[in-house]
PATIRO-216570 format. One record per atom (N, C-alpha, C): x, y negated, z negated; residue number from 1; atom name; residue in one letter. Coordinates in pm, whole numbers. Layout:
// residues N
xx|yy|zz|seq|atom|type
X|Y|Z|NUM|CA|A
...
This chain:
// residues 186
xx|yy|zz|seq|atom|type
2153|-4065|7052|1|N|X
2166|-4207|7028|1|CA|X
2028|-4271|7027|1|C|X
2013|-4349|6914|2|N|X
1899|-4408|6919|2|CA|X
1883|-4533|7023|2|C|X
1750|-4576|7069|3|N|X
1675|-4651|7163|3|CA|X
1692|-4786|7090|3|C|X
1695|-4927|7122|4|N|X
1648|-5025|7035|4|CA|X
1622|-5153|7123|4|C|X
1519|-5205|7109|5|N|X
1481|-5358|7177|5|CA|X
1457|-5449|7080|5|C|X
1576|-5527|7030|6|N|X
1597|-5594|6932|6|CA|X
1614|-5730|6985|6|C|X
1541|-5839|6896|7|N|X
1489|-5986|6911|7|CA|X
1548|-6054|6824|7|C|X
1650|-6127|6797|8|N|X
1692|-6226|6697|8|CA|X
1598|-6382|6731|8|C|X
1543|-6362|6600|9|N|X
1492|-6536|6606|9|CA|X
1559|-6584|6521|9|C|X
1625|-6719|6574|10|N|X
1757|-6738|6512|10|CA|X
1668|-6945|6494|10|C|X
1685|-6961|6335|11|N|X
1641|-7093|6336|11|CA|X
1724|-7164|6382|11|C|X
1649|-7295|6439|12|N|X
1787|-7408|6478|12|CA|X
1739|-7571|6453|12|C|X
1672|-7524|6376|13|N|X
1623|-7684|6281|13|CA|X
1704|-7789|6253|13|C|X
1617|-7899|6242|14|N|X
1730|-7985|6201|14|CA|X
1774|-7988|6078|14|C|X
1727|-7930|5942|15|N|X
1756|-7852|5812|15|CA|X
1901|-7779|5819|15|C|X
1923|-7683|5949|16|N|X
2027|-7553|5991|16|CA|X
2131|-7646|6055|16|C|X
2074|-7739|6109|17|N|X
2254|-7825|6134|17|CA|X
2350|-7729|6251|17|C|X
2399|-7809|6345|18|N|X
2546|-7743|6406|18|CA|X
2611|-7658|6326|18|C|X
2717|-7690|6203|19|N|X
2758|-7614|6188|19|CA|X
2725|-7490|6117|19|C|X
2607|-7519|6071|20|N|X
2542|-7340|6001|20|CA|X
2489|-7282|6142|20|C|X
2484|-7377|6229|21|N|X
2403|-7271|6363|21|CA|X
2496|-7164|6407|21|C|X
2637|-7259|6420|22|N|X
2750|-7131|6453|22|CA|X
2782|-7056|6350|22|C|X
2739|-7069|6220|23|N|X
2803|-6934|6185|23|CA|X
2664|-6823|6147|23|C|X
2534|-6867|6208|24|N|X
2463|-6804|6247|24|CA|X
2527|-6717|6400|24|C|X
2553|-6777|6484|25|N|X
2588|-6733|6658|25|CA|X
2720|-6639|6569|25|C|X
2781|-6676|6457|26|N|X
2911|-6565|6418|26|CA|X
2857|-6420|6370|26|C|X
2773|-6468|6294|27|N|X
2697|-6317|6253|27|CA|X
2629|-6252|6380|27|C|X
2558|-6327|6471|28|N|X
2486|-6230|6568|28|CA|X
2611|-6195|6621|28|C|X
2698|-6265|6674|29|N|X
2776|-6160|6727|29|CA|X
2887|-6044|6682|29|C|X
2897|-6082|6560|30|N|X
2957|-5931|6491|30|CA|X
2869|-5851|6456|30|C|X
2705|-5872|6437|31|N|X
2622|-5774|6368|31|CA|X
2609|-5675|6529|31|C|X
2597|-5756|6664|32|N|X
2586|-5661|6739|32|CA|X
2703|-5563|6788|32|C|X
2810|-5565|6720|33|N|X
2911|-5481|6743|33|CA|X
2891|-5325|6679|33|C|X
2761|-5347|6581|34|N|X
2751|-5212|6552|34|CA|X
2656|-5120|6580|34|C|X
2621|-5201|6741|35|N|X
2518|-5112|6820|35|CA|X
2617|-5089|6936|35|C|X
2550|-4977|7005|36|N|X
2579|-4918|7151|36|CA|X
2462|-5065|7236|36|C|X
2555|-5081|7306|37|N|X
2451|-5187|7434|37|CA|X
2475|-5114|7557|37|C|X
2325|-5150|7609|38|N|X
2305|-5096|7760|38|CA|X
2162|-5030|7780|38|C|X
2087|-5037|7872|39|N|X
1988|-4979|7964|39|CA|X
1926|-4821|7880|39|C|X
2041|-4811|7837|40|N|X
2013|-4620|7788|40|CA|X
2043|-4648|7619|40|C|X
2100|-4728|7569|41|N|X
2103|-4773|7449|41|CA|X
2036|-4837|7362|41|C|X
2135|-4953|7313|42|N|X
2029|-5117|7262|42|CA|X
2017|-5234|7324|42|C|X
1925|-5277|7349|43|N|X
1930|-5417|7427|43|CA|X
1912|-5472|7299|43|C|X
1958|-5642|7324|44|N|X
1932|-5736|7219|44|CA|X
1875|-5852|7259|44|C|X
1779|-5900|7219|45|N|X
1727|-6068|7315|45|CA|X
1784|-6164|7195|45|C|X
1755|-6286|7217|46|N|X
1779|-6402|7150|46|CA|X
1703|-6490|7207|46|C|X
1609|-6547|7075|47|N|X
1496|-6633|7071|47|CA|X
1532|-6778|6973|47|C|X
1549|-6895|7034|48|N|X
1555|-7030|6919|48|CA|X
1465|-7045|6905|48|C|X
1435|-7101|6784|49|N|X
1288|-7178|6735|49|CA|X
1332|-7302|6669|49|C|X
1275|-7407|6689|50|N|X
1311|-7534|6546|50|CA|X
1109|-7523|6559|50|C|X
1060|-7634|6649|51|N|X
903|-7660|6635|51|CA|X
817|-7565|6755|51|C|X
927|-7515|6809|52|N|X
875|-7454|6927|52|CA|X
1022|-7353|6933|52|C|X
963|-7268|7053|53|N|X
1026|-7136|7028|53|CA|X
1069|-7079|7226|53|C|X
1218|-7076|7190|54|N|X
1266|-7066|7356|54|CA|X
1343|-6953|7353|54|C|X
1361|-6821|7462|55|N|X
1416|-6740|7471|55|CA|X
1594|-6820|7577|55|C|X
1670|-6721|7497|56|N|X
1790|-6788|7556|56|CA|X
1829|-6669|7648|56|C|X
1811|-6512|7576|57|N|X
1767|-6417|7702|57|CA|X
1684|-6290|7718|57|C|X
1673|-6224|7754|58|N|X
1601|-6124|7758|58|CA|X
1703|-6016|7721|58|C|X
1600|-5906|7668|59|N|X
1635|-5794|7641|59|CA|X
1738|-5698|7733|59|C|X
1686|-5753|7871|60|N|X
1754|-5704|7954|60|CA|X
1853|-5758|8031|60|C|X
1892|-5907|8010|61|N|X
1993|-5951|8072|61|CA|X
2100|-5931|8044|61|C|X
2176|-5839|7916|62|N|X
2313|-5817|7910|62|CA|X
2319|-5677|7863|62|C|X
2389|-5619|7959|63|N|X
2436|-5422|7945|63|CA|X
2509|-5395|7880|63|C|X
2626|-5480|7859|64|N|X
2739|-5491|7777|64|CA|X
2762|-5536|7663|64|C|X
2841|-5516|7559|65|N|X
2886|-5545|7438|65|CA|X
2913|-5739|7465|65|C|X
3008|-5678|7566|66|N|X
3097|-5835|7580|66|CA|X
3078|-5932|7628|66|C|X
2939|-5888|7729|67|N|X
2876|-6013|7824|67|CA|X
2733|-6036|7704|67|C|X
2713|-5963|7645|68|N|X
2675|-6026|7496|68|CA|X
2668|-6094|7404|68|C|X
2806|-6071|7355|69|N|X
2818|-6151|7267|69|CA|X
2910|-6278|7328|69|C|X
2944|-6268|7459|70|N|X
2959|-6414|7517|70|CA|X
2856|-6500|7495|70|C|X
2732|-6468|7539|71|N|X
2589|-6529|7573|71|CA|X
2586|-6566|7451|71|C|X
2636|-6486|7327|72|N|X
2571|-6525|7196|72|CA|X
2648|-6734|7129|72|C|X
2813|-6673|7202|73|N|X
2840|-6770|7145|73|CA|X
2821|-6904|7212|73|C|X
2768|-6846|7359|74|N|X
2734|-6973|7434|74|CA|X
2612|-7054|7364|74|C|X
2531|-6992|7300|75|N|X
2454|-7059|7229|75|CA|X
2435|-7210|7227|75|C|X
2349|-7296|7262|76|N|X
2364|-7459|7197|76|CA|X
2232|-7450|7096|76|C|X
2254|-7544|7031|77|N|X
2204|-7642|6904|77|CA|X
2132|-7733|6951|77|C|X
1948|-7754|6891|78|N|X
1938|-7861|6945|78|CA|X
1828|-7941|6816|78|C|X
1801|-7893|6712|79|N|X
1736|-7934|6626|79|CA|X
1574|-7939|6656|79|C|X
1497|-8010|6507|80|N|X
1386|-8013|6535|80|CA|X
1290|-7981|6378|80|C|X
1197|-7991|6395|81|N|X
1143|-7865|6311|81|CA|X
1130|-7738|6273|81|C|X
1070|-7649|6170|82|N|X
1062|-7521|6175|82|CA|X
944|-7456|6194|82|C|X
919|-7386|6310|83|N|X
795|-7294|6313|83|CA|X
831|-7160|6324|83|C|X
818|-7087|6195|84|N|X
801|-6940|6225|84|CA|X
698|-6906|6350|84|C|X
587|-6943|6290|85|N|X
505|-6867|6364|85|CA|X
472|-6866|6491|85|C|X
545|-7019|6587|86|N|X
579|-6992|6682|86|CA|X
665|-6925|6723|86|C|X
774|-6877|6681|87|N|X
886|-6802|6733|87|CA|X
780|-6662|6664|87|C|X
778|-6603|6575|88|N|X
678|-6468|6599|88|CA|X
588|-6430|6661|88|C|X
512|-6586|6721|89|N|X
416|-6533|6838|89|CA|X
495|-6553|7005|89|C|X
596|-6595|6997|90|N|X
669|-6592|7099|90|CA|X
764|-6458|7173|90|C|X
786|-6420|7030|91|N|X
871|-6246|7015|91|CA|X
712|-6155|7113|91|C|X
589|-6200|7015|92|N|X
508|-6134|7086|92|CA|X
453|-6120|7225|92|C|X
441|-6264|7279|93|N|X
384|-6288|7395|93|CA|X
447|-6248|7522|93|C|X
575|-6248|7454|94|N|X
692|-6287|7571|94|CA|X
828|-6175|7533|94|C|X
860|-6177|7449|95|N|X
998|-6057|7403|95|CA|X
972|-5924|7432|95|C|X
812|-5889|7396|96|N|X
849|-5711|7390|96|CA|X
786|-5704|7478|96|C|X
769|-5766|7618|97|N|X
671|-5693|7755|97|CA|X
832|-5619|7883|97|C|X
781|-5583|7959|98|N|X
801|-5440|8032|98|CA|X
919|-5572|8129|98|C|X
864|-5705|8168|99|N|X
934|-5804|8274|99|CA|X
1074|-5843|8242|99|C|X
1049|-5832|8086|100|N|X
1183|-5875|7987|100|CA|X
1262|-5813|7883|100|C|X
1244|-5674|7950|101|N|X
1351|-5558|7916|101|CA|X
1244|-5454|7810|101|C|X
1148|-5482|7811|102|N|X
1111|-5422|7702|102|CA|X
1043|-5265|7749|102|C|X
1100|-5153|7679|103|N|X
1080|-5034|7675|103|CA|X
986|-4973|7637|103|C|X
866|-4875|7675|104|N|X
808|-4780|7575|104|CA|X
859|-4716|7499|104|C|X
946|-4640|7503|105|N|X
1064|-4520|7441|105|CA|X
1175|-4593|7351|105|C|X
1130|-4720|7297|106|N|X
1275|-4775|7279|106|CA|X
1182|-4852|7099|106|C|X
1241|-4828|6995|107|N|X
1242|-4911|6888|107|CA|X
1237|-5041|6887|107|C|X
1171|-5105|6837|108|N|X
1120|-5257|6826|108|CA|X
1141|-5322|6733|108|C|X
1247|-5399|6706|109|N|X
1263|-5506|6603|109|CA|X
1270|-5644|6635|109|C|X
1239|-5714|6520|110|N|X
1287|-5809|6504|110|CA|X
1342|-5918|6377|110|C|X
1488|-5981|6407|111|N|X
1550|-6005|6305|111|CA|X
1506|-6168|6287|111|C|X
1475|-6221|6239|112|N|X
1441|-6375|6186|112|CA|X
1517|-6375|6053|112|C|X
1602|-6518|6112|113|N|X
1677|-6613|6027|113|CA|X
1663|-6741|6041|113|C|X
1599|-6761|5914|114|N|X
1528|-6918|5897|114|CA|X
1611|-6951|5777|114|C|X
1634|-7070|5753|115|N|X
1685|-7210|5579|115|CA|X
1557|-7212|5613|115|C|X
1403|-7240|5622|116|N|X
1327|-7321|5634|116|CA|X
1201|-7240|5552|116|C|X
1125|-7368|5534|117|N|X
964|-7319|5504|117|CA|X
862|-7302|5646|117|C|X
778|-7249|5646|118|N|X
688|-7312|5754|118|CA|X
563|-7269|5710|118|C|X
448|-7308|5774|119|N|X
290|-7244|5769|119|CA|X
300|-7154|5860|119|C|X
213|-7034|5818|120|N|X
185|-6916|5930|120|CA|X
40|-6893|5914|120|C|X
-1|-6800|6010|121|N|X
-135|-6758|5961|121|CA|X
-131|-6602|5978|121|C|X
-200|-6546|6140|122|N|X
-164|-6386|6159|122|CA|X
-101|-6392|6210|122|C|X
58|-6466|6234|123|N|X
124|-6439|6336|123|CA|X
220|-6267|6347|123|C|X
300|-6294|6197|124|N|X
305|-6188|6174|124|CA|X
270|-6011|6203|124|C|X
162|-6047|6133|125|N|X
48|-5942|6139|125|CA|X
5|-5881|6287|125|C|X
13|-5951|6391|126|N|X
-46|-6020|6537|126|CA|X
52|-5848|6611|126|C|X
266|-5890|6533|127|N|X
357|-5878|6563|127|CA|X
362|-5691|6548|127|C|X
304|-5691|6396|128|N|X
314|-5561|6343|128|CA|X
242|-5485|6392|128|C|X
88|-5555|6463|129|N|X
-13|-5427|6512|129|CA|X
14|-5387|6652|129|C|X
156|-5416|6725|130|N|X
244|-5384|6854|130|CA|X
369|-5264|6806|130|C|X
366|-5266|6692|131|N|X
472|-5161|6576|131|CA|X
607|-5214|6640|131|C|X
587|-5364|6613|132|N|X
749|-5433|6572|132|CA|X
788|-5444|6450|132|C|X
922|-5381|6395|133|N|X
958|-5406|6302|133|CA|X
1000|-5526|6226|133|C|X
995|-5576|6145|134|N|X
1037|-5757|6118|134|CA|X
1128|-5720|6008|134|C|X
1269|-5742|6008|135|N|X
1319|-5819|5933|135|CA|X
1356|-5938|5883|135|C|X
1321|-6041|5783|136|N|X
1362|-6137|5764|136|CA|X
1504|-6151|5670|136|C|X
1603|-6278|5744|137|N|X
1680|-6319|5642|137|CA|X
1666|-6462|5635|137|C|X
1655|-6517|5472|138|N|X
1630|-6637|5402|138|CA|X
1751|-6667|5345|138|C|X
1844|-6771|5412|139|N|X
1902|-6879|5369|139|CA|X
1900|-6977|5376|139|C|X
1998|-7018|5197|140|N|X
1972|-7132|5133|140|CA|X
1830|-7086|5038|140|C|X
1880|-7198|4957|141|N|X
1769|-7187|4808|141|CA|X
1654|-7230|4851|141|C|X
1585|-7292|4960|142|N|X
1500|-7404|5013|142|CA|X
1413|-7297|5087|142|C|X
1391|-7146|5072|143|N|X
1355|-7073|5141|143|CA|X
1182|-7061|5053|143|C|X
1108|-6996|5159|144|N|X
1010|-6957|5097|144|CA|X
1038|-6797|5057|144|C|X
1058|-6716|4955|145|N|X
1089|-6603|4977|145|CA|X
941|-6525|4975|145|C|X
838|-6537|4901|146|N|X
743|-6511|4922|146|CA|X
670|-6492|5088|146|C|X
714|-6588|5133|147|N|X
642|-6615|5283|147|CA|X
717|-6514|5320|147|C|X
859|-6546|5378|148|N|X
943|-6412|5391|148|CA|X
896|-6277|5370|148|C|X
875|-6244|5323|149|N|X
817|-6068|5206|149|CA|X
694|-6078|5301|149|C|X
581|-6173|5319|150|N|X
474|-6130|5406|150|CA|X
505|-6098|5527|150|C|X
645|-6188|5578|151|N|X
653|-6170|5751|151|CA|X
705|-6023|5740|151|C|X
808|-5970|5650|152|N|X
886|-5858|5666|152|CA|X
773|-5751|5656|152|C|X
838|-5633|5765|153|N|X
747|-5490|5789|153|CA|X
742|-5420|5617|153|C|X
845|-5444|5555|154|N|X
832|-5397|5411|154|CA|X
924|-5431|5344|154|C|X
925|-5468|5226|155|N|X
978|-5529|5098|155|CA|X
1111|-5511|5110|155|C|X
1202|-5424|5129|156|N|X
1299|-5415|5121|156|CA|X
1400|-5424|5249|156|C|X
1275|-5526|5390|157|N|X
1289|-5585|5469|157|CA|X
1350|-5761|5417|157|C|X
1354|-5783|5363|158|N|X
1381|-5900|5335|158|CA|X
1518|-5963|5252|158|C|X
1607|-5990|5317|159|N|X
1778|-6054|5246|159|CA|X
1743|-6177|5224|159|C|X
1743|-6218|5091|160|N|X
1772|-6377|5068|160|CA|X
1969|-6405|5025|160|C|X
2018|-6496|5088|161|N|X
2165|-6523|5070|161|CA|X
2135|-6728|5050|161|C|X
2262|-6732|4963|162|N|X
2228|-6862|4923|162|CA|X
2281|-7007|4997|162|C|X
2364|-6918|5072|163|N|X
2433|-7049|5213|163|CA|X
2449|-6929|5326|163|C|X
2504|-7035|5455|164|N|X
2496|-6964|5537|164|CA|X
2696|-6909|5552|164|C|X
2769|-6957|5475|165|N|X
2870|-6895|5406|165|CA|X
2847|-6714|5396|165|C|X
2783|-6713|5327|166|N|X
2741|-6601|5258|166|CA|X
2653|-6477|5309|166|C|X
2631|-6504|5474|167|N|X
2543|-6466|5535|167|CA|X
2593|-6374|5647|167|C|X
2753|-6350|5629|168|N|X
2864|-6202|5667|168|CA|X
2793|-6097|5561|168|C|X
2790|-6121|5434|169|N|X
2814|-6002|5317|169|CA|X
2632|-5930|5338|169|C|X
2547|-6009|5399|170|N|X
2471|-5816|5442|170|CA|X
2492|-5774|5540|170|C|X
2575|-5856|5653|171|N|X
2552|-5799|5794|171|CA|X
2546|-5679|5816|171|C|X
2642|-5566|5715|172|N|X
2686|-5441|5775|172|CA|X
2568|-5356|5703|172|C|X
2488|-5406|5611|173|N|X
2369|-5359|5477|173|CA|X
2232|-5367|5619|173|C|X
2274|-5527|5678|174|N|X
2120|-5496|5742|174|CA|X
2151|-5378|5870|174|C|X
2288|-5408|5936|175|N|X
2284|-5311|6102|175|CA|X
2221|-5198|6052|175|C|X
2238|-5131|5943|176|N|X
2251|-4994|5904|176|CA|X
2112|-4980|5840|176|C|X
2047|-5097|5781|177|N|X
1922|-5056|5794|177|CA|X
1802|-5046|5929|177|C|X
1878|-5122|5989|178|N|X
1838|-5162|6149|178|CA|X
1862|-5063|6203|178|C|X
1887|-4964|6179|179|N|X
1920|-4802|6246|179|CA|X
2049|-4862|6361|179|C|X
2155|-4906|6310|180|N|X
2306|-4914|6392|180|CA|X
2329|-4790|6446|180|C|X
2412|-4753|6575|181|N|X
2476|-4672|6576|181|CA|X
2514|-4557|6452|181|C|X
2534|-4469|6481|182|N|X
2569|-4380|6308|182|CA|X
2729|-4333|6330|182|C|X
2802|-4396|6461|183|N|X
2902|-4364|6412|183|CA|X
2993|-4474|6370|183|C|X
2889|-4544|6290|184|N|X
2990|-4678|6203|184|CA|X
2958|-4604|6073|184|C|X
2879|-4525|6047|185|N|X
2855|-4464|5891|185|CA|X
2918|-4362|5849|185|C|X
3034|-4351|5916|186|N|X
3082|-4204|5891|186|CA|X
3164|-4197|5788|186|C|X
């Protein structure tokens, strides 16, 4: 079974609105159904960003599937602006250290879902020379997809979907590129 210390930066702008936030909190919590959770498994954190960038938990605060994706839907909304690059330097500073679940032996991602534009500079880059993986997903038409493609570890890191409707139909495309469990691929 593979290792994984996985970071959702999940936008919550005032652009993303209440109700696209929950069916953001709907996808995290069915996308993590197709990992193993726990200590010896995958941990998952969850990071908000609108102008600034807040962990809701650590990697290591939930062992379980179910005390998981509780946390997920406990989620609140609180608007704002959009800063990538605070929430990517936040994944960095703070997500992948040893205090907040974070593993040597364990795979490093992270999933960012932004509607938004923002300015970056190396934040990115900052992310990748720690060998975190970045996936980005861009919804809504209002996306930078270009910017996107720079944050992602590689090109075919990057889902653009055109509402947040529409943002079930890669879930099961990204787990599985996200190295899911393999006995959902059978």
């Amino acid at each position: 079974m593979a290792k994984g210390d996985i970071v959702f930066l999940l936008d919550e702008s005032g652009s993303v609105g209440s109700i696209n936030f929950e069916t953001t909190k709907t996808f995290v919590y069915n996308f993590v159904s197709y990992f193993s959770i726990g200590p010896n498994a995958n941990q998952i954190s969850v990071v908000t960003f609108s102008s600034n960038a807040t962990e809701d938990f650590s990697l290591n605060r939930y062992s379980s599937l179910s005390t998981l994706q509780s946390a997920v839907l406990s989620l609140s909304y609180s608007g704002g602006g959009t800063s990538i690059g605070a929430a990517l330097d936040f994944a960095r500073l703070h997500s992948f250290i040893p205090t907040h679940g974070a593993r040597p032996d364990a795979a490093k991602l992270v999933i960012l879902i932004t509607d938004g534009q923002s300015s970056l500079s190396n934040e990115a880059d900052l992310l990748k020379d720690q060998y975190v993986t970045i996936f980005c997903v861009g919804v809504t038409r209002g996306i930078n997809e270009e910017l996107l493609r720079r944050v992602s570890s590689h090109n075919d890191y990057t889902y653009v979907t055109d509402s947040f409707i529409t943002l079930s139909g890669i879930q099961s495309y990204l787990a599985e590129k996200s190295c899911a469990d393999s006995k959902y691929w059978s």
